[in-house]
C-alpha positions in Angstrom: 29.9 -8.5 -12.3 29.8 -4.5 -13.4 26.9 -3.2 -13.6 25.5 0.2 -14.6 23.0 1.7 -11.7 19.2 3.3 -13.6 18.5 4.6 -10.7 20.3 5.3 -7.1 20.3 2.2 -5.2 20.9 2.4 -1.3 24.4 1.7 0.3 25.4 0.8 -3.4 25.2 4.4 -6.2 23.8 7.0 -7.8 22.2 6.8 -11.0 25.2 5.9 -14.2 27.9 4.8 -11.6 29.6 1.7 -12.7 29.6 -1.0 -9.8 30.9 -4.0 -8.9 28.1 -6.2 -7.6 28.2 -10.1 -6.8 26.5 -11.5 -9.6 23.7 -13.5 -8.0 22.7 -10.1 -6.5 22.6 -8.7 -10.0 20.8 -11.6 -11.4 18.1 -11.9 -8.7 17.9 -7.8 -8.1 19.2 -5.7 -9.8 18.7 -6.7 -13.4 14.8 -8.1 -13.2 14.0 -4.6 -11.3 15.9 -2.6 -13.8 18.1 -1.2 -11.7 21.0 -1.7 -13.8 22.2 -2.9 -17.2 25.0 -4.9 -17.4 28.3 -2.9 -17.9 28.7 -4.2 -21.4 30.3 -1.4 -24.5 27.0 -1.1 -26.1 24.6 -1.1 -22.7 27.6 2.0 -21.8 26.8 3.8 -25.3 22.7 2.7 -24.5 22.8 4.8 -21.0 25.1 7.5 -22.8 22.3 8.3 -25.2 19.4 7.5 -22.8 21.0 9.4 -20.0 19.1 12.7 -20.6 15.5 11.0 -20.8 16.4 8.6 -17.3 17.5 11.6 -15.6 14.1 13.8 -16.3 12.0 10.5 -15.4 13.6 10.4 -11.8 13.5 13.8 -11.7 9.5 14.1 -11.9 9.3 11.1 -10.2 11.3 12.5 -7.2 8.9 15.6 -7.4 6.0 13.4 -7.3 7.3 11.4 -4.5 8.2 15.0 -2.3 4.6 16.2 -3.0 2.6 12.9 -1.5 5.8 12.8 1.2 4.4 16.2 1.8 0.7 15.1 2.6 1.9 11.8 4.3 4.4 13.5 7.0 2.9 12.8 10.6 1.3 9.5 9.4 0.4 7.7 12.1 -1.8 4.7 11.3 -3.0 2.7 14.1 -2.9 -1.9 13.9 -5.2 -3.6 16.2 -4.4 -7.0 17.5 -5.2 -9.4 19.6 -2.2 -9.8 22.7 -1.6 -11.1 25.9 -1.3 -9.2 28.9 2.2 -8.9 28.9 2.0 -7.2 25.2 3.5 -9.5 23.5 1.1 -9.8 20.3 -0.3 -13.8 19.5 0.8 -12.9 15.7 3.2 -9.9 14.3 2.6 -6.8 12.6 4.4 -6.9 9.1 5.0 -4.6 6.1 2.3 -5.8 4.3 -0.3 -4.8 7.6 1.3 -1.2 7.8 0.9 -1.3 3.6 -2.5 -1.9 4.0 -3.0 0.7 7.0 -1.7 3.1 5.4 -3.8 2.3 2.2 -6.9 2.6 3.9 -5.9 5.8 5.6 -5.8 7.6 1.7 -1.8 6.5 0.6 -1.1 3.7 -1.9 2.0 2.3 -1.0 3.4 -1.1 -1.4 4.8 -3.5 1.3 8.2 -3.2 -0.9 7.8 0.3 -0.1 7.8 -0.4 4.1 11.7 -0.2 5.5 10.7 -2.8 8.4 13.5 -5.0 9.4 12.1 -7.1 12.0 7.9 -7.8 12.8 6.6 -5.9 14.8 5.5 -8.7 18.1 4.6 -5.6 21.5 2.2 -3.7 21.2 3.0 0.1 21.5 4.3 2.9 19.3 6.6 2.1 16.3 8.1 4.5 14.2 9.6 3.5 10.5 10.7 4.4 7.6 8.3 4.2 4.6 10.4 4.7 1.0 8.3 6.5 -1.7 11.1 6.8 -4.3 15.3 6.1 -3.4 16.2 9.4 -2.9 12.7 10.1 -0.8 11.2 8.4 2.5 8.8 9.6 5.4 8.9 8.6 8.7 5.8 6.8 9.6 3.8 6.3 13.5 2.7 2.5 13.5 0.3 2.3 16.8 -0.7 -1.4 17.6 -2.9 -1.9 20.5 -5.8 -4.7 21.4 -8.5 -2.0 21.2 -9.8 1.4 19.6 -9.5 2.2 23.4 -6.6 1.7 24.0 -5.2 2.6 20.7 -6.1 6.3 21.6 -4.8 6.3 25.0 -1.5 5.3 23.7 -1.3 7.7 20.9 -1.8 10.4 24.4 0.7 9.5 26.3 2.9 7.6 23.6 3.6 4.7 26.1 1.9 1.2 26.3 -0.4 -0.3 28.5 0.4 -3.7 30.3 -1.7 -5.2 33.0 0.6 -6.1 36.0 0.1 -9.7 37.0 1.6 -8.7 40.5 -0.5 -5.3 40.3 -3.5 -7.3 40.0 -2.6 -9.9 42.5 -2.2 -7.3 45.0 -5.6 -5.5 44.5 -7.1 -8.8 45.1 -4.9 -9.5 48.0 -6.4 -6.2 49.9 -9.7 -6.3 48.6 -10.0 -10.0 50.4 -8.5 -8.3 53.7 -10.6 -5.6 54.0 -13.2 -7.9 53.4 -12.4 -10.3 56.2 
């Protein structure tokens, strides 16, 4: 299916290209986000004579977007979970946790918004992108760790904290020798 793009879309055009797009993308996608208009004659004459008007709305939009990208550079928001001692978190961390970080650190953003691939499962720094408009995105510090704590001691040295099993094992081990 051809579709006309409103609005740059990632890895697929700019704003008034004419695309060729599998159709169930542009039925599920595409179309219900207005994104695009099918690449009919009169949706062609349409975005000719709207053309002007779309291109001022993304263009304040994309100004908008800059200004709060401005304020929200160096974000770091910090998640914290329960995991075991290995780091490996009992839940995840997803889009809709860093969303709501983020919202209650003064940004309204969407998990839509979040450009996180996988769940995050370790505890530790994260860094992602978080998309404020197509054109515009700011990096963004996730820092997940079991406690305020450790949370902060993290964000010093930017590395996480395990406990050692064998570590521990070993303290014990001398502890019980000097004892004897």
């Amino acid at each position: 299916m051809d579709v006309i793009l409103l609005q740059r879309v990632e890895k697929l055009g700019q704003m008034g290209d004419v695309v060729k797009v599998k159709d169930v993308f542009a039925r599920n996608f595409l179309l219900p986000r207005k994104k695009a208009l099918r690449a009919t004659a009169a949706n062609k004459a349409l975005f000719d004579t709207q053309r002007a008007q779309l291109e001022a709305q993304n263009l304040a939009q994309r100004a908008e977007a800059e200004k709060v990208a401005e304020k929200m550079n160096g974000l770091s928001v910090t998640i914290l979970r329960q995991a075991g001692d290995s780091g490996q978190l009992y839940g995840s961390v997803s889009a809709r946790d860093i969303a709501e970080a983020a919202t209650e650190a003064g940004f309204t953003i969407n998990r839509g918004q979040v450009n996180l691939v996988l769940p995050i499962k370790t505890i530790g720094i994260s860094e992602l992108q978080v998309s404020l408009h197509p054109e515009v995105a700011v990096t963004v510090k996730v820092n997940v760790a079991r406690s305020a704590s450790e949370a902060e001691a993290q964000a010093g040295t930017g590395e996480a904290f395990f406990e050692q099993p064998e570590a521990a094992e070993a303290a014990e081990a001398e502890a019980e020798e000097t004892e004897a």
